[in-house]
C-alpha positions as CSV (number, residue, x, y, z in Angstrom):
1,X,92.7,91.4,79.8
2,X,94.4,88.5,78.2
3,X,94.8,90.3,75.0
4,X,96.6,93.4,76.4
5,X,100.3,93.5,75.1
6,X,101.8,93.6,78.7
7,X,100.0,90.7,80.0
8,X,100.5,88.2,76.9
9,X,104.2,89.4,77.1
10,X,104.2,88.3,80.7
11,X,102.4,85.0,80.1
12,X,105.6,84.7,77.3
13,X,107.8,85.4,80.6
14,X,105.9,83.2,82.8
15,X,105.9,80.3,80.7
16,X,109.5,80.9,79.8
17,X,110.4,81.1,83.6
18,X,108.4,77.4,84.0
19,X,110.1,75.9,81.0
20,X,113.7,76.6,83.0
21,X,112.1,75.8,86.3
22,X,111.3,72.2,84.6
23,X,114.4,72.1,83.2
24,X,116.6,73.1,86.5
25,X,114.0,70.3,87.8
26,X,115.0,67.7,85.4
27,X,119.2,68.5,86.2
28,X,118.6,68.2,89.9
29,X,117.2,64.7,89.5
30,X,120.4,63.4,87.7
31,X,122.3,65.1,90.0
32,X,124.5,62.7,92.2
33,X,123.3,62.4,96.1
34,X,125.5,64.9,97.4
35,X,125.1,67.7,94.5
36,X,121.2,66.7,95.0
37,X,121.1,67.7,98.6
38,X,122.5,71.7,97.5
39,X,120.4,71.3,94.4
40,X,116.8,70.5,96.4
41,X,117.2,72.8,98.3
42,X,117.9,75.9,95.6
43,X,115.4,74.4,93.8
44,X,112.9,75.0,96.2
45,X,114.1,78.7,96.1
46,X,113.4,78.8,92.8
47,X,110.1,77.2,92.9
48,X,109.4,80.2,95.7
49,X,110.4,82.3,93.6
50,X,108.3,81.4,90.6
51,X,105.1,80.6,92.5
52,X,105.5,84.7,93.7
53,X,106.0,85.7,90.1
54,X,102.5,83.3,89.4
55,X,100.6,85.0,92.2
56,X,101.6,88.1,91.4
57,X,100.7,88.1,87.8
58,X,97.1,86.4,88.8
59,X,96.7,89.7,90.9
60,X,97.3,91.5,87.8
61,X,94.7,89.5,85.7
62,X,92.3,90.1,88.7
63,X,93.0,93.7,89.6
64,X,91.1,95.1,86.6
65,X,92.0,99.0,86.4
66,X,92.6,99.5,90.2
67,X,96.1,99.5,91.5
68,X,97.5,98.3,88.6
69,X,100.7,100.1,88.5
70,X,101.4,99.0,92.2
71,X,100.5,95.3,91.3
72,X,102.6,95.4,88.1
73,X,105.7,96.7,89.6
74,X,105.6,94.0,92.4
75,X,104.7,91.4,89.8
76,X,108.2,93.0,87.7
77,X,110.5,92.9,91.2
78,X,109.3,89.8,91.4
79,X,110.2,88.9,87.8
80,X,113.5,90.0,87.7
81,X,114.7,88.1,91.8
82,X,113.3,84.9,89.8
83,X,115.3,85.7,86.6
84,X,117.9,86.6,88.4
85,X,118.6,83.2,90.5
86,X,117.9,81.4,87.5
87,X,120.9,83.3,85.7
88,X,123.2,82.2,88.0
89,X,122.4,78.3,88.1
90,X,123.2,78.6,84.1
């Protein structure tokens, strides 16, 4: 299924959404003690966030024909909360 257009253009998303993940990551450990406090705590968020997107998109890969359209909506809800958050760190 990896060669379908929707799923490489969700791997794109996925590894896309990582890449920030890492990078919100890497800002929260520079982060003074105070800001780090706030900043561990939305970054857990976030990593809740992604690691739904991650299931989500691995039910996808496993679903196979069935329920797909269910599964992919839920997997682009889930895409968008994620993206969403992320927007308004930046």
């Amino acid at each position: 299924m990896a060669s379908n257009p929707y799923m490489t253009k969700t791997e794109a998303l996925l590894r896309e959404g990582k890449a920030k993940l890492d990078g919100l990551r890497a800002r929260t450990e520079k982060a003074g003690e105070e800001t780090r406090i706030s900043a561990d705590r939305k970054l857990k968020e976030f990593e809740a966030r992604y690691a739904d997107v991650s299931r989500r998109f691995e039910e996808l890969r496993a679903a196979g024909t069935h329920g797909v359209a269910e599964i992919k909506i839920g997997l682009e809800k889930a895409w968008e909360a994620f993206a969403s958050e992320i927007r308004r760190t930046q």
